[in-house]
N, C-alpha and C positions, 0 to 999 in steps of 0.2 A: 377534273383530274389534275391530280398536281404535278411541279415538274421533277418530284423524285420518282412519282409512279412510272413518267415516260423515260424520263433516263435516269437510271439507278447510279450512275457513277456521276452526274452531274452535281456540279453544288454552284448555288449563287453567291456566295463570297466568294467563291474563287473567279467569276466569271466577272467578279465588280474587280476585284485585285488584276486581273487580266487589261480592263479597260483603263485604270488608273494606270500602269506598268504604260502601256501603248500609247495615254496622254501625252506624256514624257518626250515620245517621239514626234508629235504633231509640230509641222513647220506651219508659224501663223505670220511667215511675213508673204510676200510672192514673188513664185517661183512659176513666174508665167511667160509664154515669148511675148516679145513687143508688141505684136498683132496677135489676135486671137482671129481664128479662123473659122474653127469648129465650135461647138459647146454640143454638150447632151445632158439628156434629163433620162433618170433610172424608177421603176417602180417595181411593184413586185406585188402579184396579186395570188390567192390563195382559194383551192376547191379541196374540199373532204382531205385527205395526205397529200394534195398535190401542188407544191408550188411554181409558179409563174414570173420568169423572171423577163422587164422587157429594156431595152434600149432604145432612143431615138436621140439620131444626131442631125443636128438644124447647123445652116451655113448662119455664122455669127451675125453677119451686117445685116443681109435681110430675113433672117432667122426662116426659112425654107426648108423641106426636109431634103438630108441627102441620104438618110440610113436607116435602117432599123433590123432589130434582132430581137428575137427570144426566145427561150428558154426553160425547162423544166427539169424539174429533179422531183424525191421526193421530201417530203414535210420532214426532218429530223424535230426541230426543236420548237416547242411550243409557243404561244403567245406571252413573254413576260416581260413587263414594264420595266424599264432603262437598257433592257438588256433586246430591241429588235434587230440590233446587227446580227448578233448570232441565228437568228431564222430566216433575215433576209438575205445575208452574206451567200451562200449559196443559190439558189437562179440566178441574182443580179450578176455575180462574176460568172457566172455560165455566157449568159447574153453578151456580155461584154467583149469575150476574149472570142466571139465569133462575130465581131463588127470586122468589117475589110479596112477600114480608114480606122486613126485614130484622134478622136478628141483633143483640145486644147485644155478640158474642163467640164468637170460632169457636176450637175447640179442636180440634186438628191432631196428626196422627199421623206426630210427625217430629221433631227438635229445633228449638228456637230459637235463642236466644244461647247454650246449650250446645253446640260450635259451633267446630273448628280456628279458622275464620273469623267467627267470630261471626256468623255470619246463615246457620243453616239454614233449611229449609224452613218453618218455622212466620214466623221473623221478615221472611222474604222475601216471604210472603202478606201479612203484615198490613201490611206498607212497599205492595203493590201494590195493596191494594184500598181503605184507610186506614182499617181495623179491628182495634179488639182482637185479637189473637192468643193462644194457649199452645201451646207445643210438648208434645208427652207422649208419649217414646218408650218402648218396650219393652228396650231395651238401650242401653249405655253407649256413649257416640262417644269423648267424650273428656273428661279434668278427672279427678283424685283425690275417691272418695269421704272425707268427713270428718265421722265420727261426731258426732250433736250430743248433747251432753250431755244427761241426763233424757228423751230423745227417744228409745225403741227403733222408733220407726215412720218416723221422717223423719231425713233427714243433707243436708248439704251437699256439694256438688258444686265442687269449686275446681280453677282453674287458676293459679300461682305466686301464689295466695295469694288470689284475686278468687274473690268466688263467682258460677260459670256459670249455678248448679240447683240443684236439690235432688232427692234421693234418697225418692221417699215410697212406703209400704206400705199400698196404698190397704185391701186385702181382708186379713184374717188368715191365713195359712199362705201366703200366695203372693208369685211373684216381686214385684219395687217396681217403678214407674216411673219415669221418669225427667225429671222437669218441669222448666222454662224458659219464660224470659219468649218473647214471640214479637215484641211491639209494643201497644204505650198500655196493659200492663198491669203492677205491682210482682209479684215472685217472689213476697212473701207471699200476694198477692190471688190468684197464680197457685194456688197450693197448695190456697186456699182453694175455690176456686171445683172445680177437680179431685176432692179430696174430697168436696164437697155432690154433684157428678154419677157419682159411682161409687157402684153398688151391689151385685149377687153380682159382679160378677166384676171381675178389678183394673183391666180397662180400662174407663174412663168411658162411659157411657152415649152418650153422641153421639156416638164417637169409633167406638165398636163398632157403634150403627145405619147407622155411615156405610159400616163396613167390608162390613157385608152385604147393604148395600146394590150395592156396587159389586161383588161375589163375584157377587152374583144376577146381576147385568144381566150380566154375565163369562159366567154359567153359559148364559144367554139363547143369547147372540151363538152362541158354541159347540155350542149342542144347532141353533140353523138353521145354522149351515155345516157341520154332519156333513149336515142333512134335504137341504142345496140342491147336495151334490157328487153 
């Protein structure tokens, strides 16, 4: 099904012209306090028109849970490549705006200004809610990797010469992620702050609380609409 059939008023040029327009506003230096306290990681998981929006906020130093939220609404906007803020944008800011504490910095499982448009999903959260952002995807959207010298763990991510990202290897032996700015924070501060939240496994700590978090409540919904048909 295509995305004129689900929404008729919809058009994907205007939805890339929307994300380029909001590039514009992306602050890529940092706009962090001194100490970071909190940090949280967002996901957002999806059953038949239902999506699943979830939150978990981890105490920075020893990355411990102190929160979690989530969220549901229903599916508007379908699955289309460059364009997943506009489907995941609703649950995630559902969950979010029902945390009791607030974040220092939300790390997002999406890109940011790595990015055809420069404003994936990570940069497009932090433009909506007016917080730090990182994007940290699991695979490459788009931009040439570019080996950094002396560095076998981290590379730059360029496109005609601009660097989008960086390439880093959080865990030894495993795949790298794929980091970018999101909004009010520097690539380097990015990297940094990704590395301190990753532990066994290469995806960061909040990033993977958030995800099973939202897998759970997935699994919830699913085990009552098999018990209620």
């Amino acid at each position: 099904m295509s995305v004129a059939s689900t929404m008729p008023n919809f058009s994907i040029e205007k939805a890339h012209e929307t994300q380029l327009r909001l590039s514009k506003q992306i602050v890529l230096k940092d706009v962090l306090p001194k100490k970071i306290h909190l940090v949280a990681g967002v996901d957002a998981a999806y059953m038949r028109d239902l999506s699943v929006g979830a939150v978990v906020v981890l105490d920075y130093t020893s990355l411990e849970f102190v929160e979690s939220q989530t969220a549901f609404c229903k599916t508007r906007f379908p699955y289309v490549p460059t364009l997943l803020s506009f489907r995941e944008m609703p649950p995630t800011v559902l969950s979010i705006k029902k945390l009791r504490l607030q974040p220092d910095i939300f790390l997002v499982d999406a890109h940011g200004f790595a990015h055809p448009y420069r404003c994936g999903f990570a940069s497009h959260l932090g433009l909506v809610i007016g917080k730090p952002t990182i994007g940290v995807a699991k695979s490459r959207l788009f931009g040439k990797v570019e080996e950094t010298r002396g560095k076998r763990d981290a590379a730059l991510l360029k496109h005609n010469n601009e660097v989008i990202g960086a390439v880093v290897t959080t865990t030894h032996g495993c795949k790298p992620v794929y980091v970018s700015v999101g909004h009010m924070v520097s690539l380097e501060t990015a990297v940094k702050i990704v590395r301190h939240c990753t532990h066994h496994n290469r995806i960061p700590e909040p990033i993977l609380k958030a995800h099973e978090l939202a897998t759970a409540e997935k699994r919830k919904i699913n085990i009552a609409s098999t018990v209620n048909r």
